[in-house]
N, C-alpha and C positions, 0 to 999 in steps of 0.2 A: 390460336394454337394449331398445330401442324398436326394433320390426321398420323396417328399409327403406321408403320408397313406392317403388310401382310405379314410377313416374319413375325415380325412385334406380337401383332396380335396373335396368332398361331401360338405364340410362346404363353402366352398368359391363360392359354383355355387347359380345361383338365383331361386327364385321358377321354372318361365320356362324352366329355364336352367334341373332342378333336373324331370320337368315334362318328359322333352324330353328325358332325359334318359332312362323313366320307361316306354314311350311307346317304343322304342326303344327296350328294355328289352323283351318286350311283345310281340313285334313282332317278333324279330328273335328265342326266344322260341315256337313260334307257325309256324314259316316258317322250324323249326328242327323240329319241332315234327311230320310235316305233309307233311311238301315238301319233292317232289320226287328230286328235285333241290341237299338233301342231300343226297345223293345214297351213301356216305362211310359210313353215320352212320348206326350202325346195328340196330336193331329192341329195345334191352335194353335201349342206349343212347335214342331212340327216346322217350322211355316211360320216363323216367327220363326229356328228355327236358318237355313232357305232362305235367309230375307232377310239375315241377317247374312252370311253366305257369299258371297252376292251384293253385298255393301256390301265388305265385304273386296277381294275379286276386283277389283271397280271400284275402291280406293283402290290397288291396288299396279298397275294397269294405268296409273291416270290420273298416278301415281309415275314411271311407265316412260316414258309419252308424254310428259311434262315434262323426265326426261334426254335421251329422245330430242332434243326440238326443244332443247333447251337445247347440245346435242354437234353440233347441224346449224349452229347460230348462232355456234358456236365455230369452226366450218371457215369459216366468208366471211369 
């Protein structure tokens, strides 16, 4: 039987479930960017983990500001 896609799967977890992921995500981008823990990664890989943590960070903020004003436009 043919694995799932990522999509797929994505679609069958529940909000908490999709939550937990994305701190998950968050975390171990920040424990690779910065822990000494990964001493095989070189210095490049770590900037790349940085920047993905940083792109993450920015899409669940810019997520947040979009319910935000979307929940203010619902009140007028």
């Amino acid at each position: 039987m043919a694995q799932p896609s990522v999509d797929d799967m994505l679609d069958t977890l529940s909000n908490d479930q999709l939550k937990q992921v994305i701190k998950w995500t968050i975390n171990d981008l920040s424990n690779a960017a910065t822990s000494s823990n990964y001493q095989k990664l070189d210095d490049k890989v770590k900037g790349w983990c940085s920047m993905l943590h940083e792109a993450v960070i920015y899409q669940v903020s810019k997520a947040y500001k979009t319910n935000d004003s979307w929940y203010e436009s619902e009140e007028e």
